[in-house]
C-alpha positions as CSV (number, residue, x, y, z in Angstrom):
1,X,-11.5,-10.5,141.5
2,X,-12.8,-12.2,138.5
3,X,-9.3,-13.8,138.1
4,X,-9.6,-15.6,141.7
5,X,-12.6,-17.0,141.1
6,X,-11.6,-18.2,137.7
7,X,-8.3,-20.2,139.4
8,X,-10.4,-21.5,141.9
9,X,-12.6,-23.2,139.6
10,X,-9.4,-24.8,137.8
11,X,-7.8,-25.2,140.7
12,X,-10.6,-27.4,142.0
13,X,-10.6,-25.5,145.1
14,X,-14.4,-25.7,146.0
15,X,-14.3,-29.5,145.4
16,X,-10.9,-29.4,147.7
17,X,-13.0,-27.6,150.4
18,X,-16.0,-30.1,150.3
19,X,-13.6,-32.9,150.4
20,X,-11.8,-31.6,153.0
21,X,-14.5,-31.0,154.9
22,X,-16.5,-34.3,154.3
23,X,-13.0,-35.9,154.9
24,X,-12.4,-34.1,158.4
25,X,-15.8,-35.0,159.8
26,X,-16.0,-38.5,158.1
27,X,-12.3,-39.2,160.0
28,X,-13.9,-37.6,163.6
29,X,-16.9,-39.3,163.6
30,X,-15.0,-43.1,162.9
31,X,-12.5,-41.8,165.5
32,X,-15.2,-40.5,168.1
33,X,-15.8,-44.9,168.7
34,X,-11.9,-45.8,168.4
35,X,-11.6,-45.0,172.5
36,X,-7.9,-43.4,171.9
37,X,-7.0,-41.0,174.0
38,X,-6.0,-37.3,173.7
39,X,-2.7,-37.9,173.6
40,X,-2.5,-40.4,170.7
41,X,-1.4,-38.5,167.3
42,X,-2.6,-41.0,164.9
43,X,-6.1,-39.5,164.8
44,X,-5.0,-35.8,163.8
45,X,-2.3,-36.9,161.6
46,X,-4.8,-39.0,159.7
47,X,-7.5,-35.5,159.5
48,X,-4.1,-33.6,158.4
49,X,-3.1,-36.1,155.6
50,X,-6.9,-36.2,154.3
51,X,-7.2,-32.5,154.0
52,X,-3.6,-32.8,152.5
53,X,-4.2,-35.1,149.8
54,X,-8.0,-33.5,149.3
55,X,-6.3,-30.4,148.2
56,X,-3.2,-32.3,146.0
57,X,-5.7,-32.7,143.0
58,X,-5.8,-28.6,142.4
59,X,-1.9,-28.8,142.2
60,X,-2.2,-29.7,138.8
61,X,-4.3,-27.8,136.0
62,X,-6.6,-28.5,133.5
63,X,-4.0,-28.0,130.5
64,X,-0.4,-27.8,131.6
65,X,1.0,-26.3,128.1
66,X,-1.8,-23.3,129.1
67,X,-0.1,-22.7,132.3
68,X,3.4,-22.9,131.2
69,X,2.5,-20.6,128.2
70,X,0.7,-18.1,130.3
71,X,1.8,-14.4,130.7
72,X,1.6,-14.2,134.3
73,X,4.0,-15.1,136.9
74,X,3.0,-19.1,138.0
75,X,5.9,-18.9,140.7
76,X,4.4,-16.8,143.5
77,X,1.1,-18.1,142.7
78,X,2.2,-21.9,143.4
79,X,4.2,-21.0,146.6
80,X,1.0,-19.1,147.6
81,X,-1.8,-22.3,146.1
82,X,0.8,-24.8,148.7
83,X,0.9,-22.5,151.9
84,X,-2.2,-21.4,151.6
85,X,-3.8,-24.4,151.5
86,X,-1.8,-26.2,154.4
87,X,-3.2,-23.1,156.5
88,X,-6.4,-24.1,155.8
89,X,-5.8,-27.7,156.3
90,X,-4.6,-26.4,159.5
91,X,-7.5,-24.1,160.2
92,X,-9.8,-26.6,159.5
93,X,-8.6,-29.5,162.5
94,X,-8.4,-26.3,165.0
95,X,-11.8,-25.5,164.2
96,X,-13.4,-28.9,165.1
97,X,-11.3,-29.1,168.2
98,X,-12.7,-25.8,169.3
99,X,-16.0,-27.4,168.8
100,X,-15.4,-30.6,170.6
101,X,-12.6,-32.5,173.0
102,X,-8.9,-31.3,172.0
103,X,-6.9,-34.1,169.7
104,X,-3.6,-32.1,168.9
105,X,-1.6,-29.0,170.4
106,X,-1.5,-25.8,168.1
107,X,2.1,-26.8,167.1
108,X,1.6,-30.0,166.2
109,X,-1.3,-29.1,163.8
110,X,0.7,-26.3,162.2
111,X,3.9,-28.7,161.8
112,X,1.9,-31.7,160.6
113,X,0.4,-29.2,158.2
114,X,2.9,-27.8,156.8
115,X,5.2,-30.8,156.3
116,X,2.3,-32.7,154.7
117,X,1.5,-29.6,151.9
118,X,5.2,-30.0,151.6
119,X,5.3,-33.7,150.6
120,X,2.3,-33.0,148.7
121,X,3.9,-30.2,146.3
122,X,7.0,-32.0,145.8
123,X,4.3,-35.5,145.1
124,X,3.1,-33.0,142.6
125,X,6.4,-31.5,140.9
126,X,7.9,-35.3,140.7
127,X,5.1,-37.2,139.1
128,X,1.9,-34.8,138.7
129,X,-0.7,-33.1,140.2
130,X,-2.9,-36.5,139.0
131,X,-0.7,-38.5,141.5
132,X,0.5,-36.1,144.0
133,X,-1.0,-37.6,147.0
134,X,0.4,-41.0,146.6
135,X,3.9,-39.4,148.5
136,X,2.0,-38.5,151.4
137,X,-0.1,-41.5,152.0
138,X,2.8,-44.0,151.6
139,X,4.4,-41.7,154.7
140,X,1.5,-42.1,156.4
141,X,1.3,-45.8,156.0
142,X,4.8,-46.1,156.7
143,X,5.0,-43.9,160.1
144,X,1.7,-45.9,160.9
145,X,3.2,-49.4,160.7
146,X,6.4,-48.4,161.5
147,X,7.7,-49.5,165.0
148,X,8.1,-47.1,167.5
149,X,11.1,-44.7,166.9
150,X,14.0,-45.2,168.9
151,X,16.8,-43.9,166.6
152,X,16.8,-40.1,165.2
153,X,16.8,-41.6,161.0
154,X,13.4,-44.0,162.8
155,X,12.2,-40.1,163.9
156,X,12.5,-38.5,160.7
157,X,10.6,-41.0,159.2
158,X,7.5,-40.6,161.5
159,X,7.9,-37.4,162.0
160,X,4.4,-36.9,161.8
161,X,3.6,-38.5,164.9
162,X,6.4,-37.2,167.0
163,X,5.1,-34.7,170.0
164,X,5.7,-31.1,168.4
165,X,9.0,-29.6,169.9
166,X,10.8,-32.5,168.9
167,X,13.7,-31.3,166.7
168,X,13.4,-34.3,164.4
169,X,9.8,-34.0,163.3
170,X,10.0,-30.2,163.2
171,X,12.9,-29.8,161.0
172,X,12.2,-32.8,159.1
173,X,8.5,-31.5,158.3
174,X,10.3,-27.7,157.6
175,X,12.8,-29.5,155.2
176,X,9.8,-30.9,153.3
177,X,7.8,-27.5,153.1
178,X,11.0,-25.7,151.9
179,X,12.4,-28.5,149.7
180,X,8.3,-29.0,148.3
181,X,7.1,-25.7,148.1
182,X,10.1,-24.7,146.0
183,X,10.3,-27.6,144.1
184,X,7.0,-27.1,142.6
185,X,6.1,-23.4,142.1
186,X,9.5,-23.2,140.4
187,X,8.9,-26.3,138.1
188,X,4.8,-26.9,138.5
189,X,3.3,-30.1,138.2
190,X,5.0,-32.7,135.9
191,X,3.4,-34.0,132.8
């Protein structure tokens, strides 16, 4: 177990959490005033993409010729660092709705999640771990100022605020886990 707790520490992860965590109720409480309603996305998209980009900074290690030298297998261990931390991301939103009024369905937190660790790892794998959250938060910006989507290229790009079921967010955020997740655990974090 020793070697979990050592790749957490270079990981970051424990300053990811905090974040994350400081993030989530920071967004909740500024959101709690805003008077929008249930059904608006913009709040639990914006929770999602700060948990996101809290845990983009462990995508990247502390030496990157150490971890391309290493004797271990980095590949499943990436894959595993990207989806683990979306679930968490994930579990994170679900657990303050439990505790107060309900901002997102299930689906939509687990789609939003997903897609956004996605964008994240591939942020990661084409410039560096450093910069990885820079790809998510111009999305966000852009499906946030962007008018409202009447054509299906206008849905891919806000997919994240697209009801869940609709087959343009879902398969645009499963591209972007796929196309992310693989990019960086077979390449890692860019120098």
């Amino acid at each position: 177990m020793r070697w979990l707790t050592l790749y957490a520490r270079s990981r970051q992860i424990p300053a990811s959490l905090a974040a994350l965590v400081i993030g989530v109720a920071a967004v909740c409480a500024l959101a709690r005033d805003e008077g929008a309603g249930p059904g608006d996305p913009r709040v639990p998209v914006l929770v999602l993409a700060t948990g996101a980009m809290a845990f983009s900074i462990g995508l990247g290690g502390q030496d990157l010729a150490l971890d391309r030298t290493a004797a271990i297998r980095w590949m499943p261990r990436r894959a595993a660092h990207v989806l683990l931390a979306g679930a968490v991301v994930a579990a994170a939103l679900l657990t303050v709705q439990t505790m107060g009024a309900p901002m997102a369905a299930t689906a939509f937190v687990v789609r939003d999640s997903a897609g956004l660790m996605g964008l994240v790892a591939l942020g990661a794998a084409l410039s560096s771990g450093q910069y990885s959250w820079t790809l998510p938060f111009a999305w966000l910006l852009f499906s946030f100022f962007a008018p409202p989507p009447t054509t299906t290229p206008m849905e891919v790009a806000t997919w994240m605020l697209l009801p869940p079921g609709t087959a343009a967010g879902t398969w645009t955020a499963l591209v972007l886990t796929v196309v992310g997740t693989t990019a960086y655990a077979v390449t890692g974090p860019r120098r």
